[in-house]
C-alpha positions in Angstrom: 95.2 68.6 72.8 93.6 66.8 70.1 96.9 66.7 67.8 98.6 64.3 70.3 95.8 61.9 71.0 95.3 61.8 67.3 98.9 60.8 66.9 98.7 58.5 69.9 95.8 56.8 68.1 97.1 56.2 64.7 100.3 55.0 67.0 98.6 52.2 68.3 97.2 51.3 65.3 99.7 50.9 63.5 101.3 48.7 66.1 98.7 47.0 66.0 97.1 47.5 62.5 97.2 43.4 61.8 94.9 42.3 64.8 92.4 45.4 63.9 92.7 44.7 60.3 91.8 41.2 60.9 89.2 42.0 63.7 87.6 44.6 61.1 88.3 41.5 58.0 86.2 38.8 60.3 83.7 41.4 61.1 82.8 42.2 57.5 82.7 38.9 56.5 80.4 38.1 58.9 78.4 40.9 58.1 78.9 40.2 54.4 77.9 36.4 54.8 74.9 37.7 57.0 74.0 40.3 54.5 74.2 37.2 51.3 72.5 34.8 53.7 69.7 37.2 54.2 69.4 37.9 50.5 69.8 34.4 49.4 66.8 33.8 52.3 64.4 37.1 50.5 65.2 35.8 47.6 64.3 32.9 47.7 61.1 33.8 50.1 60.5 36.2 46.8 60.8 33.0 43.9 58.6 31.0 46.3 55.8 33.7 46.6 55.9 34.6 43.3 55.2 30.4 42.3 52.7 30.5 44.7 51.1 34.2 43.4 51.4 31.8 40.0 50.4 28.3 41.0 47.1 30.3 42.5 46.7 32.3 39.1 46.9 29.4 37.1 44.4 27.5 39.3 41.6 30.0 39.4 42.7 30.9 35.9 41.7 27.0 34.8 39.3 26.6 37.2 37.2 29.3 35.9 37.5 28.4 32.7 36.5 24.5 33.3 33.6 26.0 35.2 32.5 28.4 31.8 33.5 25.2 29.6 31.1 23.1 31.6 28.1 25.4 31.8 28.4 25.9 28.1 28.8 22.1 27.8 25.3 21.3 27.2 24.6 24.4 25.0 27.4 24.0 22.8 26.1 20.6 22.0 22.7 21.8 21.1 23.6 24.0 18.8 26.0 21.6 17.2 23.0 18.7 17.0 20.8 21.4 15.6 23.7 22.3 13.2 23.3 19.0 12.2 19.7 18.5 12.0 19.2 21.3 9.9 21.5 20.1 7.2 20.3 17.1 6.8 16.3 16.9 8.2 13.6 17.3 5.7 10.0 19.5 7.4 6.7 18.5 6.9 4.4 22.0 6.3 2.5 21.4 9.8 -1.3 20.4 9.2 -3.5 23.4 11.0 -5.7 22.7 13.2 -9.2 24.2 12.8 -11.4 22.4 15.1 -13.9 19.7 14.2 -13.4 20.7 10.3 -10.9 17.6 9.3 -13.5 15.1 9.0 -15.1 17.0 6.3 -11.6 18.2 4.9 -9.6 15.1 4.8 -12.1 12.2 4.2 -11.6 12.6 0.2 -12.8 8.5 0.1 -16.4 9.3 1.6 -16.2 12.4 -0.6 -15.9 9.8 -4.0 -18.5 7.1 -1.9 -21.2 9.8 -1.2 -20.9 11.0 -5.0 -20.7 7.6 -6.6 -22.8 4.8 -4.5 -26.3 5.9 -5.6 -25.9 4.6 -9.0 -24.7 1.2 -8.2 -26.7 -1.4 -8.0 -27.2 -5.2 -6.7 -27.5 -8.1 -9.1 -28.8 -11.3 -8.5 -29.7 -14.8 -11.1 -32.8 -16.4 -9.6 -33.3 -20.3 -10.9 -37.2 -20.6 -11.7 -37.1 -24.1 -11.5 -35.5 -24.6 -8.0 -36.8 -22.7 -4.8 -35.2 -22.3 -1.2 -37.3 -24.7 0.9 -37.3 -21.8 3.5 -38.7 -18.7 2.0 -40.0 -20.6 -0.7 -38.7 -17.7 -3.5 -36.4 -19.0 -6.4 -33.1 -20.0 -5.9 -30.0 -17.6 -6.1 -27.8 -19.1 -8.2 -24.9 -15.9 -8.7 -24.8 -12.7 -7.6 -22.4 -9.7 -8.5 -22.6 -6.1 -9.1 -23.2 -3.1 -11.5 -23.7 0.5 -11.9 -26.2 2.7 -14.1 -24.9 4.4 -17.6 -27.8 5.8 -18.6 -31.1 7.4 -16.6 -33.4 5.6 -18.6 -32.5 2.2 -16.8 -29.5 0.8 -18.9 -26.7 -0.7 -16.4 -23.2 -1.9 -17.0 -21.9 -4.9 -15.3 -19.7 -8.4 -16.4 -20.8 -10.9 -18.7 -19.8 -14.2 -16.0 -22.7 -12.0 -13.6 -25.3 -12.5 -15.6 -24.4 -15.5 -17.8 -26.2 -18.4 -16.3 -28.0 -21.4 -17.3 -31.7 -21.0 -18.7 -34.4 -20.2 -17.4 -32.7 -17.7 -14.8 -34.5 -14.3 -14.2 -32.2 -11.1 -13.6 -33.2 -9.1 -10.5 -32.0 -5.5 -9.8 -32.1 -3.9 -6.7 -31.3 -0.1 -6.6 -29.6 2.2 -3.9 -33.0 2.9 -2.1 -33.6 -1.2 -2.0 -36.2 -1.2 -4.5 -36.3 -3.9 -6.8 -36.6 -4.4 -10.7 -36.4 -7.5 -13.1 -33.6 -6.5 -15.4 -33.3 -8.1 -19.0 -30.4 -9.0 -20.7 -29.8 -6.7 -23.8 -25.9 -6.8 -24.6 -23.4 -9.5 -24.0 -19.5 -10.0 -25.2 -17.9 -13.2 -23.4 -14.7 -11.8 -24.8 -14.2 -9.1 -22.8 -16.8 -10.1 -20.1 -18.9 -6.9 -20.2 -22.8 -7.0 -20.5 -25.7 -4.4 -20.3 -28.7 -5.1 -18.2 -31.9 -2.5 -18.7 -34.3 -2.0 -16.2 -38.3 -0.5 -16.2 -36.6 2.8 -14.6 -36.4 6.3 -15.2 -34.6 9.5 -13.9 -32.1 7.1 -12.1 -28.6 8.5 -10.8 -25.7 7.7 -13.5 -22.4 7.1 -13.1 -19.8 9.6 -14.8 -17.4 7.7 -16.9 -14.2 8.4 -16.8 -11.1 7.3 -19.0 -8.5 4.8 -18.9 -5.9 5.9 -20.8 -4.3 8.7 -18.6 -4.2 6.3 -15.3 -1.2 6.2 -13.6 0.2 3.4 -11.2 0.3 4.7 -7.1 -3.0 6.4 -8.0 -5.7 6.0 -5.4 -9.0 3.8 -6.4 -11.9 3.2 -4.8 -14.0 -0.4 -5.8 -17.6 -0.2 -4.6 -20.2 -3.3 -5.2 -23.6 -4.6 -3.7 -21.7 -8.3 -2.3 -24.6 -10.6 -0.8 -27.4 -8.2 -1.3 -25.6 -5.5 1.0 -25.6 -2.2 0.7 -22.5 -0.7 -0.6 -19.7 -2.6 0.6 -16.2 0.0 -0.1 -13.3 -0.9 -0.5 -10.1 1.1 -1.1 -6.4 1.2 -2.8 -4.1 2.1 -5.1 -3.0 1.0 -8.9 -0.4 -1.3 -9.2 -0.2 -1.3 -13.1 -2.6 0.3 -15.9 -1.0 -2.4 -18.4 -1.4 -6.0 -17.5 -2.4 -7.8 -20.5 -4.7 -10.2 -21.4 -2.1 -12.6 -22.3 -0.1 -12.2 -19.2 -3.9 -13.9 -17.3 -4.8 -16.2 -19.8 -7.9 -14.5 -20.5 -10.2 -15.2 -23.9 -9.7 -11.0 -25.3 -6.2 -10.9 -26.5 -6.4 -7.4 -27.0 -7.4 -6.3 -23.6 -5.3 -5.0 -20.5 -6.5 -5.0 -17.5 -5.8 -2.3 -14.4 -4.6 -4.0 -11.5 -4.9 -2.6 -8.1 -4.5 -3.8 -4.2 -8.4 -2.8 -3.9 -10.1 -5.8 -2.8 -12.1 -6.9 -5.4 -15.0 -9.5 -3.8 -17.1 -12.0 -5.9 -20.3 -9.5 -4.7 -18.2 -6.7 -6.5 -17.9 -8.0 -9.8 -19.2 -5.6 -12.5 -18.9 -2.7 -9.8 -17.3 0.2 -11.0 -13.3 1.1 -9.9 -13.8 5.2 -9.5 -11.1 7.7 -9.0 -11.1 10.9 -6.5 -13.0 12.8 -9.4 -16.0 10.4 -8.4 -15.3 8.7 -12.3 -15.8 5.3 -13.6 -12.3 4.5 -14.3 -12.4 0.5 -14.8 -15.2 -2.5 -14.2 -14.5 -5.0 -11.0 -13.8 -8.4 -12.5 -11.7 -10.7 -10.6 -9.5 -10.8 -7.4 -6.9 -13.5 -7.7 -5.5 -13.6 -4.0 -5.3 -10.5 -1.7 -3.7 -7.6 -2.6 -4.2 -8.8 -6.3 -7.3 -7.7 -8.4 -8.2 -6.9 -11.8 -10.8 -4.4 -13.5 -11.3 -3.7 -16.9 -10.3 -0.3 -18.7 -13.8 2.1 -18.8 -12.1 2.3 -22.2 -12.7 -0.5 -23.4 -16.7 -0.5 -21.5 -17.7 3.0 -23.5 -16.3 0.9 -26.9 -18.5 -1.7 -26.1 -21.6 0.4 -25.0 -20.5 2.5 -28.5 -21.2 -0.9 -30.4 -24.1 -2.1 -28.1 -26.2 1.1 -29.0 -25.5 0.6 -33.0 -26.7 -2.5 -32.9 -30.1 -1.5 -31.2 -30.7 1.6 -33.7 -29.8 -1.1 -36.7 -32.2 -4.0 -35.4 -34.3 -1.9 -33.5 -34.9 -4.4 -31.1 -32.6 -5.9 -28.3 -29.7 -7.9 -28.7 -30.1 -11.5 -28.5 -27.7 -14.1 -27.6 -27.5 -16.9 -30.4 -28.8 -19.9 -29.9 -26.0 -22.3 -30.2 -25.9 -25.5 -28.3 -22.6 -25.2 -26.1 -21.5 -27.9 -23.1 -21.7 -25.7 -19.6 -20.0 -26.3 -16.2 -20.6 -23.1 -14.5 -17.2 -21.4 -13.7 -14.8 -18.4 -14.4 -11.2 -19.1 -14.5 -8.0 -17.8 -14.7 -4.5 -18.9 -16.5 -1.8 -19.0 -13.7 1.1 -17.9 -15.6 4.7 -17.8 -13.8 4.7 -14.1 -12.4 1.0 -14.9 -10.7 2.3 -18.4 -9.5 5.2 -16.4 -8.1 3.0 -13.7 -6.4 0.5 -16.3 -5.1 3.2 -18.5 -3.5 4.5 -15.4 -1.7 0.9 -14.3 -0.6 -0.4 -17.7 0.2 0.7 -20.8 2.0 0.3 -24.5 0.6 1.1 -23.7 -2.7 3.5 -26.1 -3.9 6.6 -24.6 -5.5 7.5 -27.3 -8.5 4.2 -26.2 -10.3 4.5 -24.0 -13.1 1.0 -24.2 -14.9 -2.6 -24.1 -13.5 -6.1 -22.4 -14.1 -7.5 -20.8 -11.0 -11.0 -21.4 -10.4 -12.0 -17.9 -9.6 -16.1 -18.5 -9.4 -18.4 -21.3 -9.4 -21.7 -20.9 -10.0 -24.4 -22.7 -7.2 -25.9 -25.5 -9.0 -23.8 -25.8 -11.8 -22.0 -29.1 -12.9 -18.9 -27.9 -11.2 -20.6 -27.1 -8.3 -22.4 -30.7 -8.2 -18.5 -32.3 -8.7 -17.0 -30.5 -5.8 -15.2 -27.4 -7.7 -15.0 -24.5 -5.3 -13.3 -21.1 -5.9 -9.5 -20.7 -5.3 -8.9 -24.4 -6.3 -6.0 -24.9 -9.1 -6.8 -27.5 -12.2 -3.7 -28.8 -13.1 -4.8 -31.6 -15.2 -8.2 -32.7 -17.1 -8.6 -36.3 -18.8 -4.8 -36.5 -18.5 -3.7 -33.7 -20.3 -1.7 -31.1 -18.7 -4.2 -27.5 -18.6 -1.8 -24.4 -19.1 -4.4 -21.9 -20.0 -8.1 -21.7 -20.1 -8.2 -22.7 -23.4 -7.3 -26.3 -22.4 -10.4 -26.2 -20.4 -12.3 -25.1 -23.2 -11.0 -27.8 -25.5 -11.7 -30.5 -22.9 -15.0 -29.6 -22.6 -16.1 -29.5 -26.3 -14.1 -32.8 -27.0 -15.9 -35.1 -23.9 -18.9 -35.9 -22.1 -16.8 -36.5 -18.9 -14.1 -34.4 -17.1 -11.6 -36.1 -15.0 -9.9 -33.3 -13.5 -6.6 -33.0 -10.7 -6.9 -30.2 -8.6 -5.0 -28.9 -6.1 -6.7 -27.0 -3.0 -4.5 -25.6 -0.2 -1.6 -29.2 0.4 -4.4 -31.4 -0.5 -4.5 -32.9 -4.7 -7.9 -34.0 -5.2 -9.1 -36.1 -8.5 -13.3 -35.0 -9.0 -15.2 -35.7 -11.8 -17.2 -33.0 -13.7 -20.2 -33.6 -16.1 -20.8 -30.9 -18.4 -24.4 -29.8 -19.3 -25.7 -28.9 -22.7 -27.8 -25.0 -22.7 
């Protein structure tokens, strides 16, 4: 039974084989094109999740690391400044603090001050022929400074403190305000130093230092007795341990002078310029303008106090001034040369700048001939009896040679013509 229904089968299709074959041709294409389709469709569905499984790695892959970058932003930074700073930044050793023990530890100037002060002393040139209508004691007529050598009374100070017209009288007055009448043993106008001894024993002394090792940015201190005060300090540093004599148009050609931004005070003169050891390192002479002031070398003092004490074992009796008749007009000066002209242009106003010579005034002494013409201290002489005066010795000359001094000076933008009389001592 199944033989000829088999045969029947394949019969037909073979009859009709074509329409089959075509039926089963369409059908698998269809299929086929379904089946691709499909494929095409997962593939694709499988390329666009896997962008999107990579779009979102990438994203929280940069994300995250913008977020770590940004955090370590500011660290990263740090440490690259300090980097920096460490390469190129110099450390002070930090200062410890212990308490209230800096004042004691740190104040090295009232160290020097508390050392030094007791043996300076006050100086003062009383005229015995004029008297202050007021108190009705003789009249002051200079004042300066000076400071004890020895403890038997014997005081160091400058010659223009206690040179002064006759009949003066030299009074002391010591750290504890008592006062002495001093007498004049030593004098040298050359290199303006001068000893003054006092009726006084067991007095404080000054330790004398020396000179010759100074170095400039060292730290001074310049104490004096200005206007009868008690010690008036003042404070600095060296500017040069060489300026010669020449270079200020002063009468010792062999001296140089320290120069120092202490503030050296007519009241100071012949005080001593000590260093942190508490040592007499130089004498207070002169201030030409601030931040400009001379002392002489202690060198050069212990020299002259060498001499001073020869000639007192040789004589045996003080040192006396000879008596030769010499024309006075009571003032200290200094030679302007070009440098100070330059410096006191900078430092002071109204100076004009087309004037190359010029004495300073740097003193005058009350009552003196100068004084009585209208001299006062910081004026410039430019001229006398029509000469031009480039140094002190022109002043000198001018003196000796006439009875009359027509002088132009210049003080602050004013030029002034006075007329000076010099006195005979």
């Amino acid at each position: 039974m199944a033989a000829p229904l088999t045969r029947t089968s394949w019969t037909v299709l073979r009859r009709n084989h074509f329409q089959y074959k075509q039926f089963l041709t369409v059908s698998c294409v269809n299929r086929f094109s379904q089946y691709k389709y499909s494929h095409q469709q997962d593939k694709k569905f499988r390329t666009s999740e896997k962008t999107v499984r990579n779009v979102l790695f990438y994203t929280i892959f940069f994300s995250g690391f913008g977020y770590v970058l940004y955090k370590w932003k500011d660290d990263c930074q740090n440490r690259f400044s300090n980097l920096i700073k460490s390469m190129f930044t110099i450390y002070a050793k930090p200062v410890s603090w212990d308490g209230g023990n800096n004042r004691n530890k740190y104040n090295f100037i009232a160290d020097v001050v508390e050392k030094s002060a007791p043996a300076v002393v006050y100086i003062e040139i009383q005229n015995n022929r004029r008297f202050d209508f007021q108190t009705g004691k003789p009249f002051n007529i200079s004042n300066g400074s000076g400071f004890i050598v020895e403890s038997d009374g014997l005081i160091l100070t400058n010659a223009h403190v206690v040179t002064a017209k006759p009949h003066t009288t030299v009074k002391v007055r010591l750290y504890d305000g008592s006062v002495y009448t001093g007498t004049v043993e030593d004098i040298d106008v050359h290199s303006d130093l001068a000893t003054v001894r006092i009726n006084k024993t067991n007095l404080p002394v000054m330790k004398l230092g020396s000179s010759s090792n100074l170095r400039p940015g060292e730290f001074v201190v310049a104490i004096g007795s200005p206007l009868a005060l008690s010690n008036t300090i003042t404070s600095g540093v060296i500017s040069s341990v060489n300026r010669h004599s020449q270079e200020l148009g002063l009468l010792n050609k062999q001296m140089a002078y320290i120069q120092t931004d202490a503030a050296i005070t007519f009241g100071n003169s012949g005080g001593p310029l000590v260093n942190l050891d508490a040592e007499a390192i130089g004498i207070n002479a002169m201030k030409v303008t601030s931040g400009i002031s001379f002392a002489i070398p202690i060198d050069y003092a212990k020299d002259f106090l060498r001499k001073a004490e020869l000639r007192r074992k040789n004589k045996g009796t003080q040192f006396a001034m000879e008596k030769t008749k010499t024309q006075y007009i009571g003032i200290t000066m200094l030679t302007l040369t070009p440098d100070l002209f330059y410096e006191l242009q900078k430092k002071l106003k109204g100076i004009p700048h087309n004037i190359r010579y010029g004495v300073l005034v740097y003193k005058v002494i009350v009552g003196s001939p100068a004084h009585l013409g209208g001299l006062q201290a910081g004026d410039i002489i430019t001229q006398v009896n029509d000469e031009p005066v480039v140094s002190s010795a022109s002043i000198y000359k001018a003196i000796e040679a006439a009875k009359i001094l027509r002088m132009t000076v210049i003080r602050g933008l004013e030029v002034l013509h006075l007329r000076i009389e010099p006195e005979e001592i």
